[in-house]
C-alpha positions in Angstrom: 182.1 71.9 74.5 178.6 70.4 75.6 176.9 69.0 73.1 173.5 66.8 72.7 172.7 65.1 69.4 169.5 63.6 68.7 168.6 62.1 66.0 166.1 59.1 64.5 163.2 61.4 64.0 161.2 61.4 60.7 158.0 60.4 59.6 155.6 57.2 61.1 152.3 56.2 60.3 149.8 55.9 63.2 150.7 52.8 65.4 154.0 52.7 64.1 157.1 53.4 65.8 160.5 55.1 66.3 163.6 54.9 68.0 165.2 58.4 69.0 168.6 58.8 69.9 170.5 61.6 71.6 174.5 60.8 71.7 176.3 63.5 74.3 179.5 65.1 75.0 181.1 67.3 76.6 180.5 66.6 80.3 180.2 63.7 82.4 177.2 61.7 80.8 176.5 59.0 83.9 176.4 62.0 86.7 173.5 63.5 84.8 170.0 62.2 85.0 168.5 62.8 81.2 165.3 63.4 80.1 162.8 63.8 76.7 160.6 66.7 76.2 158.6 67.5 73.4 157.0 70.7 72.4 154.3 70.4 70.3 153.1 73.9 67.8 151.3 76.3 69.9 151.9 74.3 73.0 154.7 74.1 75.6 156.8 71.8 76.1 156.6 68.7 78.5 158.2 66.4 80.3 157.8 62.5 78.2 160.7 60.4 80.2 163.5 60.7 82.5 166.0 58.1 83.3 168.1 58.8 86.5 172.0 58.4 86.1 172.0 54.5 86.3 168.3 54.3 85.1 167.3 52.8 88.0 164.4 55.0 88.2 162.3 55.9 84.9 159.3 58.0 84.8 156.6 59.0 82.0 154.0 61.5 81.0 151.1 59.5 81.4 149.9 59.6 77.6 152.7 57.9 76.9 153.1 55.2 79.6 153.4 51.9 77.9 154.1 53.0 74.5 157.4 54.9 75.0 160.5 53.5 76.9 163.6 55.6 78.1 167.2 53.6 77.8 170.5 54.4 78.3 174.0 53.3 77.5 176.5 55.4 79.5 179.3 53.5 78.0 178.2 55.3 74.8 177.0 58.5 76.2 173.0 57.8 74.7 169.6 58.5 75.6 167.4 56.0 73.6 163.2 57.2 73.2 161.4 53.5 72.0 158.0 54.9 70.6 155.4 52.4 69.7 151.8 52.8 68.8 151.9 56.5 67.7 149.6 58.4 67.4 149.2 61.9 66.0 149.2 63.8 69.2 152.5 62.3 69.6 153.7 64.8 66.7 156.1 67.0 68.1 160.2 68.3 68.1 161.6 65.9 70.7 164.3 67.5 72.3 166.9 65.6 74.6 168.0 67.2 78.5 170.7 66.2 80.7 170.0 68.0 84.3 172.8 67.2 87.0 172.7 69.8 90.0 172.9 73.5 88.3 173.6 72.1 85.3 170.9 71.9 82.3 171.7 70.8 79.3 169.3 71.3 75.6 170.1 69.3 72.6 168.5 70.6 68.9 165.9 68.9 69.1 164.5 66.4 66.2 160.8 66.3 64.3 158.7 63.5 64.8 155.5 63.8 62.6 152.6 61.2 62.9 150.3 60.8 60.4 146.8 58.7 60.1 
């Protein structure tokens, strides 16, 4: 069964920071390039980082280019989200996505609330 777990979400006052998590299983985590997205209320959801399979190649929405950093451990099967300096437009349910091919993968998402 494929599953995608993320957790480390909760509540950060402005210019603080977070570390989300999303632990997988299920399928073959280092084929699979993963990604963040985060849907905010009344908006849709977007792209914030992708790591390819060996993170050799990282990109980012540019809002959050040099605040947020994209990690992974395939030995552990995790996706790491480093968020410093937030800010309230980061406020959002971060949800975690493995792509590989035809194969798309959603985790639960977690809340991440900013506040000034």
């Amino acid at each position: 069964q494929v599953r995608l777990v993320e957790s480390g979400g909760g509540l950060a006052q402005s210019g603080g920071s977070l570390r989300l998590s999303c632990v997988a299983s299920g399928f073959r985590f280092p084929n699979y390039a993963m990604r963040w997205f985060r849907q905010a209320p009344g908006k849709e959801r977007e792209l914030v980082a992708a790591a390819s399979s060996e993170a050799r190649q990282t990109i980012y929405a540019d809002s959050v280019k040099g605040r947020f950093t994209i990690s992974r451990d395939n030995a552990k099967s995790t996706v790491y989200l480093q968020m410093n300096d937030l800010q309230r437009e980061d406020t959002a349910v971060y949800y975690c996505n493995a792509v590989w091919a035809s194969r798309n993968h959603w985790g639960q998402g977690t809340q991440v609330t900013v506040s000034s």
